[in-house]
C-alpha positions in Angstrom: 79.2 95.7 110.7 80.4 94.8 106.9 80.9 97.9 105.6 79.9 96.9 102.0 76.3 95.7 103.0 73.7 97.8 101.3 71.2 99.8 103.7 68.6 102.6 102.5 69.2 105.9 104.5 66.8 108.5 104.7 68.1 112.2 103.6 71.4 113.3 105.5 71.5 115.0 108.3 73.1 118.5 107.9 76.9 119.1 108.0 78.9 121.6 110.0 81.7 123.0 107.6 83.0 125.3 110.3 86.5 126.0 110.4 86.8 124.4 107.0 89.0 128.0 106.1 90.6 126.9 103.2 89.4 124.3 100.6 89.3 124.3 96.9 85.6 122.3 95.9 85.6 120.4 93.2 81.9 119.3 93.1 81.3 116.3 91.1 84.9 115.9 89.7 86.3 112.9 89.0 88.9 111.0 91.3 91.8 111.8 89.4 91.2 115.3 88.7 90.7 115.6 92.5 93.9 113.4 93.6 95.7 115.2 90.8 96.7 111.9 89.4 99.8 111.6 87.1 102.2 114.1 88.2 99.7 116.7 88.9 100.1 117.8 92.6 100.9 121.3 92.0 97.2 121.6 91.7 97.2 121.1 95.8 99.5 123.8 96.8 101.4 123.3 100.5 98.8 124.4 103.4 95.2 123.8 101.0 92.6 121.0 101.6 91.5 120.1 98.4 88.7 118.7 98.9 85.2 117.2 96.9 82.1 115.5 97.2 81.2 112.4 95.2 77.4 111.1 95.5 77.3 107.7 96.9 74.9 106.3 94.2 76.8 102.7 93.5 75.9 101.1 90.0 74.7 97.6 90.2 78.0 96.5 88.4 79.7 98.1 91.5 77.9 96.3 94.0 78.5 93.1 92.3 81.6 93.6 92.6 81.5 93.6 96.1 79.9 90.5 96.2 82.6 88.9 93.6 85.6 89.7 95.5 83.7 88.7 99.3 84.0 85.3 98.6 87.0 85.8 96.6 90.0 82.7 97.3 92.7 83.6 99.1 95.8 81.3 98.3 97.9 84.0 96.9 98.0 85.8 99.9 99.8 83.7 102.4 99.3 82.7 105.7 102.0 83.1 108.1 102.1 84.4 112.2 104.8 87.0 113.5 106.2 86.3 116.7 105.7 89.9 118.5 107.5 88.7 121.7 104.8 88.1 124.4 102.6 87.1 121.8 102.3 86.3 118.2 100.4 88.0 115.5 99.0 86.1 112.3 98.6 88.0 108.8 98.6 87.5 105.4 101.3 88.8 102.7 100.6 89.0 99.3 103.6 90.0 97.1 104.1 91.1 93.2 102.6 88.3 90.9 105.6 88.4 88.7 108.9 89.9 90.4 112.1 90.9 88.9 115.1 90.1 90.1 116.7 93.0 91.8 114.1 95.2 91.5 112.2 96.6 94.9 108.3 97.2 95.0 106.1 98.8 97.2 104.4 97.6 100.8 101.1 98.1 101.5 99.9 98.2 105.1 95.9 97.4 105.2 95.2 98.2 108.7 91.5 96.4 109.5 88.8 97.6 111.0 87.1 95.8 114.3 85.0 93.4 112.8 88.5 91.8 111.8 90.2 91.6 115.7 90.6 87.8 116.6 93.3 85.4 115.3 91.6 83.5 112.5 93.9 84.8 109.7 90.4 85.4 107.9 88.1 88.2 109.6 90.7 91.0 108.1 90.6 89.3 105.0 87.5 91.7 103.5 86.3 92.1 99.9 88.4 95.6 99.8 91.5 93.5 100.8 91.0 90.7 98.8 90.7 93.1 95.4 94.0 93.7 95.6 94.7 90.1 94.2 92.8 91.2 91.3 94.7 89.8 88.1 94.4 93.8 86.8 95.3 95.2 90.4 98.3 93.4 90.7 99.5 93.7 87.2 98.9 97.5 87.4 100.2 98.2 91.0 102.7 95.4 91.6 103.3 95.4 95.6 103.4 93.6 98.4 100.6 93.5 100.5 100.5 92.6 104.3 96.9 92.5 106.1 97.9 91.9 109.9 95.4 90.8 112.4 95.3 91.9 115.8 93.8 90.5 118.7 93.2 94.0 120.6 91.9 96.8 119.3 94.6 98.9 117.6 93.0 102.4 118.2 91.3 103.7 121.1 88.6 106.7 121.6 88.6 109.2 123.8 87.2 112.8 123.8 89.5 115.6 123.5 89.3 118.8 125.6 86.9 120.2 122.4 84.7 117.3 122.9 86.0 116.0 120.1 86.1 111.8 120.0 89.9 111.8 119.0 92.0 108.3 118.8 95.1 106.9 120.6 97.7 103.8 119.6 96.1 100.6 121.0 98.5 98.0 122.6 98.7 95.8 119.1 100.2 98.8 117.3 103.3 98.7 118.0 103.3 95.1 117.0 102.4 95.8 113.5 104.8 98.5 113.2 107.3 95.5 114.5 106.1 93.5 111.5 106.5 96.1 108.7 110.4 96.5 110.2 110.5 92.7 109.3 109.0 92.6 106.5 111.2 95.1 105.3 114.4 93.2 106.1 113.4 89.8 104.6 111.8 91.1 101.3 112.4 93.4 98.2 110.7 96.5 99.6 111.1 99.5 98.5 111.8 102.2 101.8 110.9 104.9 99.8 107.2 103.3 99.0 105.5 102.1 102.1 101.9 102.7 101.9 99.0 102.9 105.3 95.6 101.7 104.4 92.5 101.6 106.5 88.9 101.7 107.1 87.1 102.7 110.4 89.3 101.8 113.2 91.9 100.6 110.8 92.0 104.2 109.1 92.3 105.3 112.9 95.3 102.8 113.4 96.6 104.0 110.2 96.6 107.6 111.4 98.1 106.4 114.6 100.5 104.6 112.9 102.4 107.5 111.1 102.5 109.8 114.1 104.1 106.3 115.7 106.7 107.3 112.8 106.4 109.7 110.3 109.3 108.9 108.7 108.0 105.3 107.8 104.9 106.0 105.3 105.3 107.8 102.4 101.5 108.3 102.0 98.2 106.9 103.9 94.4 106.4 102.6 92.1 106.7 105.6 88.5 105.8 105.3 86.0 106.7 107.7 88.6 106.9 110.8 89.4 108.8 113.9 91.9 110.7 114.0 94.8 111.6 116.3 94.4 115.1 118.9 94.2 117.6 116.5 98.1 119.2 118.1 99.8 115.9 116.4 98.7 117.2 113.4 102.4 118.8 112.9 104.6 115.9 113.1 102.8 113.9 110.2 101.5 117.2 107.8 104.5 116.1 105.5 102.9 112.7 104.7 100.5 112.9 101.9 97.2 111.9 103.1 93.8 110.8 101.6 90.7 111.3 103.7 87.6 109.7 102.7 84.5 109.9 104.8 80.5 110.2 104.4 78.9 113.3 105.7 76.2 110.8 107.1 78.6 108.9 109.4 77.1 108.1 112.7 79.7 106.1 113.8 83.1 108.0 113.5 82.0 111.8 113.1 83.1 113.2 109.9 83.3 116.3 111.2 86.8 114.8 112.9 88.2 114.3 109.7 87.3 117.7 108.4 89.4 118.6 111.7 92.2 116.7 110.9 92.1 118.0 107.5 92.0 120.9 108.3 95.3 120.6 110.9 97.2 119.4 108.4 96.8 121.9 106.5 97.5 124.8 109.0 101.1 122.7 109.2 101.6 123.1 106.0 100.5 119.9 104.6 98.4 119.2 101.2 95.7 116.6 102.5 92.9 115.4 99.9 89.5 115.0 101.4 86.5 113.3 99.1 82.9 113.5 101.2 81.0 110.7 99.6 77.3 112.9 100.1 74.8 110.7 101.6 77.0 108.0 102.9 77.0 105.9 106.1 79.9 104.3 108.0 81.2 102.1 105.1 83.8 101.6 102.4 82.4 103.2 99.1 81.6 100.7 96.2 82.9 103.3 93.8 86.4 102.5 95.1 86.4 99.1 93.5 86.1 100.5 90.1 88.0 103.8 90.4 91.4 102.7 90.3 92.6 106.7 90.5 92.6 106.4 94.5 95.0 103.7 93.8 96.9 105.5 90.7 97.6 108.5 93.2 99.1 106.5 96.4 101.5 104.4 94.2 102.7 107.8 93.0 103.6 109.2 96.3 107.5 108.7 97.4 109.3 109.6 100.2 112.2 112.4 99.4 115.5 110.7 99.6 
């Protein structure tokens, strides 16, 4: 399913908020007042889910957008395959549009969803990836980029002992993980700056991913994922995380993110969550216009 394709819904169906115990709503705020953008995170204080609900009512201009950047060229990201050992892996890097010598920048790792498993180089390659080669997204937040693909799925489901559908590393993860280390050593990354980004089984990878090793990402956007048995919650509560999810999700229960959320919190952790009200399984089209999501990852770094 593209996650950006328009459908009409009817009204959405209730929401359990149980175990929700500690939250700080923010109806109707903006992003950045909810991500505490620009130096702001005492406003989440350690072991608080601060958390808010944004209508999913995209403007025309939004949705647009979308449509501009799906059919969006792709030759500055380039194409290249990673030899993972018993197999190979092909992905796409796209790196800072103007570097300075000496200076290190950021990675970004765009974990995709399942509509992009295969080995074309191109099914990844989604309008939400290919904004980031937006003249004003690359001048603003100068990075490298690297959008792997992976032939497997790289998160499984399975239901926890709650009944809870809960997600495990796939086979392909540890391949990625393989390719960050390498990208690492051939470019001007910055360790301090590594960045997990997903949507739907890519937000699940994602999630996977830094219990993998939580000492790698120094912060991780998760759309519409499943995350990790609830006990893992511990080893990755340190790693700033945003959770974004619609309460009308009928694919990946939002009520597991809440979950998560809520975990990470009980370890002490200061997770964001923003419930888009009314939304499906998709990426919002408010994200391509609300660059504060953005503004708020870049400002995460690891302690050194």
């Amino acid at each position: 399913m593209d996650p950006f394709l328009v459908s009409a819904h009817g009204r959405p169906a209730p929401v359990a908020r149980a175990g929700m115990r500690v939250r700080a709503r923010l109806a109707g705020a903006s992003l950045c007042a909810v991500l505490a953008c620009a130096g702001g995170g005492a406003a989440a204080a350690a072991g608080k889910v601060l958390e808010s609900q944004q209508r999913y009512a995209p403007t025309a201009a939004q949705l647009a957008l979308v449509e501009q950047y799906r059919g969006a060229p792709l030759e500055d990201f380039s194409e290249a395959v990673f030899d993972a050992g018993k197999t190979d892996m092909p992905y796409r890097l796209l790196a800072p549009a103007r570097p300075v010598a000496g200076e290190r920048y950021p990675l970004v790792v765009f974990f995709h969803s399942s509509g992009g498993i295969g080995d074309d180089n191109l099914k990844p390659m989604t309008a939400f990836t290919r904004l980031w080669a937006a003249p004003d997204v690359r001048r603003s937040f100068p990075a490298y980029v690297v959008v792997p693909q992976t032939r497997d799925r790289s998160a499984n489901y399975i239901n926890d002992t709650h009944g809870l559908r809960v997600s495990q590393p796939g086979a392909p993860l540890a391949d990625v993980l393989a390719l960050v280390d390498e990208l690492m050593r051939r470019h001007p990354i910055d360790p301090a700056r590594v960045y997990a980004l997903g949507f739907s089984m890519g937000a699940s990878a994602a999630m996977d991913a830094a219990v993998a090793r939580p000492g790698l990402f120094a912060a991780m956007v998760a759309l519409s994922g499943v995350p990790p048995e609830r006990s893992l919650a511990r080893s990755v509560a340190h790693v700033p995380t945003l959770l974004i999810h619609g309460d009308y999700d009928q694919e990946n229960a939002y009520v597991g993110a809440q979950v998560w959320a809520e975990e990470l919190a009980a370890a002490g952790g200061r997770p964001r969550f923003i419930t888009y009200v009314g939304m499906d399984h998709r990426v919002p089209p408010q994200l391509f216009t609300d660059g504060a999501w953005r503004q708020w990852l870049f400002e995460q770094r690891k302690p050194r």
